[in-house]
C-alpha positions as a Python dict, from the first residue, in 0.01 Angstrom:
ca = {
    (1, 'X'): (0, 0, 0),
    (2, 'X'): (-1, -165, 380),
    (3, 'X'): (-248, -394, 469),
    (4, 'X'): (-250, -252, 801),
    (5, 'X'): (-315, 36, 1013),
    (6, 'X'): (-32, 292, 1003),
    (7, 'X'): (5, 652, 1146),
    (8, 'X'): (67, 856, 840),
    (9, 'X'): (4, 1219, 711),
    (10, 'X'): (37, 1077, 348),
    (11, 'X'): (-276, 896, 180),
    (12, 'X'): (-472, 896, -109),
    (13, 'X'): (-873, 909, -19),
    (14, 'X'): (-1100, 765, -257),
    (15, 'X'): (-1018, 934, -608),
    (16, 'X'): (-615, 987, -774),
    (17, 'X'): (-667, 1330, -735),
    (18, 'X'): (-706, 1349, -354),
    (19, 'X'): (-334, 1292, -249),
    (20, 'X'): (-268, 1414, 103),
    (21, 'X'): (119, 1478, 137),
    (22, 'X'): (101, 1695, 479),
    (23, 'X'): (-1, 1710, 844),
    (24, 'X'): (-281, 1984, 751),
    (25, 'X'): (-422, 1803, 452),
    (26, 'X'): (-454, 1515, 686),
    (27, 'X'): (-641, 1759, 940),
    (28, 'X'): (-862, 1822, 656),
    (29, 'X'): (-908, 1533, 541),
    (30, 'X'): (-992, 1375, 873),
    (31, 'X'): (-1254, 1682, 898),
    (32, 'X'): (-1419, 1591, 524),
    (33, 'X'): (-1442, 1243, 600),
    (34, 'X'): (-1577, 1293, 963),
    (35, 'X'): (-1852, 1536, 846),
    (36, 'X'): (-1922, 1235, 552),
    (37, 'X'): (-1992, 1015, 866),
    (38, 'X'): (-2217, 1269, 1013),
    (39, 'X'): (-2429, 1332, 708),
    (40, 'X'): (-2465, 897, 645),
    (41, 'X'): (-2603, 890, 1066),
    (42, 'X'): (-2814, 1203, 948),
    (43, 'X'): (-2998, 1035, 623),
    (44, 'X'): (-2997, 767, 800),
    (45, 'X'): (-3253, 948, 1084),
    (46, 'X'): (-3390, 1131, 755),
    (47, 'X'): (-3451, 816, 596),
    (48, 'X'): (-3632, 674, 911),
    (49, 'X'): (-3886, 990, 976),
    (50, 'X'): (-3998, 1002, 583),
    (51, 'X'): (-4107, 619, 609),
    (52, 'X'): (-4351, 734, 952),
    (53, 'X'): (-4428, 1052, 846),
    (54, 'X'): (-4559, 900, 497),
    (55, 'X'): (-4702, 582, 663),
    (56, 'X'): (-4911, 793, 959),
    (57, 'X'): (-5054, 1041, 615),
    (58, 'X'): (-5190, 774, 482),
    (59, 'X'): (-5551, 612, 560),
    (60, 'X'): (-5482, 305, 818),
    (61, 'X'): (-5680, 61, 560),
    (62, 'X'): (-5479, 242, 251),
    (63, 'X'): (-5131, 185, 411),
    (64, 'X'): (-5182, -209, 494),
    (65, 'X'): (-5349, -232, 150),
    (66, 'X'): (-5020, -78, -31),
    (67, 'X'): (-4791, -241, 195),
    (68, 'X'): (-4942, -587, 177),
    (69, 'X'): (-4954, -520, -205),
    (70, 'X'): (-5314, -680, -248),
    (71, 'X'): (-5445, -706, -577),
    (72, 'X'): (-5759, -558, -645),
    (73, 'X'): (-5699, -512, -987),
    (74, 'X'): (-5938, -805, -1137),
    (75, 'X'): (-6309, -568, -1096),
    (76, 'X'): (-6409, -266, -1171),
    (77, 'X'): (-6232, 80, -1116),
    (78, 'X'): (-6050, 275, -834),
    (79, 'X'): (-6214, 595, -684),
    (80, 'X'): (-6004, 916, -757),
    (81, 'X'): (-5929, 928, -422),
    (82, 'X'): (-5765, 560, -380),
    (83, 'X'): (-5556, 677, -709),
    (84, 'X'): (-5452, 978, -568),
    (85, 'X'): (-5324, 796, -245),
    (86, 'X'): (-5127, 543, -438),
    (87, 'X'): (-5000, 797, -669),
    (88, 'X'): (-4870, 1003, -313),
    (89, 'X'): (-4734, 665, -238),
    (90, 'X'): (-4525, 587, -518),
    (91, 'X'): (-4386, 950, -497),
    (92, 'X'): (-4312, 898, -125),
    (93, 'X'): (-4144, 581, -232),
    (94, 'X'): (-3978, 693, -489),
    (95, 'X'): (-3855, 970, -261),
    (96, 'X'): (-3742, 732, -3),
    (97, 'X'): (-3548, 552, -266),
    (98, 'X'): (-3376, 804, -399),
    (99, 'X'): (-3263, 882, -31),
    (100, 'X'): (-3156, 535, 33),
    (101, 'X'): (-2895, 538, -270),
    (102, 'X'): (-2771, 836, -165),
    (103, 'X'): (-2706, 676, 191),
    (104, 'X'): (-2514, 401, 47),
    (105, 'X'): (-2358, 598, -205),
    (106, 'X'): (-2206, 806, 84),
    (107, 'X'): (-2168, 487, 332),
    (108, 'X'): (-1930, 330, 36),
    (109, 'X'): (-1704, 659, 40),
    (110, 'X'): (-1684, 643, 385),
    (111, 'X'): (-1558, 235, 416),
    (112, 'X'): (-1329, 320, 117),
    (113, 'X'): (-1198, 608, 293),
    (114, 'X'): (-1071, 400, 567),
    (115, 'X'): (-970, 139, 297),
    (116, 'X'): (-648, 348, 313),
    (117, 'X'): (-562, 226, 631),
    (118, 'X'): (-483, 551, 775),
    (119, 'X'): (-520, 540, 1126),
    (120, 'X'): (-636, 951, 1146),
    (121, 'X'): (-843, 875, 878),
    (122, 'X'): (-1047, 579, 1056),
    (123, 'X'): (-1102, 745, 1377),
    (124, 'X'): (-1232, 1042, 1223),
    (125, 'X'): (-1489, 806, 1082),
    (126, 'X'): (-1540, 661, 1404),
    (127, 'X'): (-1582, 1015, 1579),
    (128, 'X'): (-1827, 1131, 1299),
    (129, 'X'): (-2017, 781, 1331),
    (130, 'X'): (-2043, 882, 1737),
    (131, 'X'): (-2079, 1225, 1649),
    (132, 'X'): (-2351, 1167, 1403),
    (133, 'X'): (-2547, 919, 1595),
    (134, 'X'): (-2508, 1144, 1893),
    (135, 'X'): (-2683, 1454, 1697),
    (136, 'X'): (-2922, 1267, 1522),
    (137, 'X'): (-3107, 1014, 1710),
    (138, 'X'): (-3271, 1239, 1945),
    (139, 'X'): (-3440, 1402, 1649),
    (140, 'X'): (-3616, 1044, 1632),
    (141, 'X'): (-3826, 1110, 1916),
    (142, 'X'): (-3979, 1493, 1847),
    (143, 'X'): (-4269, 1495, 1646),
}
């Protein structure tokens, strides 16, 4: 394998079984790897929006209370309210964190993609990246 960039319509892309031996499988491939890039700009927006939209839901004093992590644990016992916000909390979280791993999940596919040194390969992950970040930041702004 070259330790370099080359201009090649052979590669193998993350797994064995995704050998590319011809121009159109390296079309394809670019296309799957550039839409990979696209989705990891898009969670990355997605990821962004559920962390406001779940911190502007909850009660100002609730939110800086859950993010500061005070402990109020040592008297008495919580309203069924306050336990109803922290359970929404912990779901939103737990949400959140479930989207993060997929965003790295996919962000590792994409780096090892252009592992292969393929120069198609890494500038359809710098188009999608452009591409993606093009598309998706705007959608930052709209409420």
């Amino acid at each position: 394998m070259p330790m370099h960039f080359i201009f090649s319509d052979e590669a193998v892309l993350l797994f064995d079984f995704w050998r590319v031996h011809s121009p159109t499988g390296m079309a394809l491939s670019v296309l799957v790897v550039l839409l990979l890039a696209v989705l990891y700009e898009g969670i990355k927006v997605g990821k962004a929006k559920l962390l406001h939209k779940t911190l502007e839901s909850l009660p100002p004093t609730t939110s800086q209370q859950l993010i500061l992590e005070q402990d109020q644990d040592s008297t008495g016992s919580r309203s069924t309210s306050d336990n109803r916000t922290r359970l929404r909390w912990f779901l939103c979280y737990f949400g959140q964190s479930l989207v993060h791993v997929l965003q790295v999940v996919i962000g590792y596919f994409v780096m090892l993609a252009v592992m292969s040194y393929n120069t198609w390969i890494f500038l359809g992950v710098v188009l999608g990246s452009a591409v993606g970040y093009y598309l998706a930041y705007p959608l930052l702004n709209m409420t």
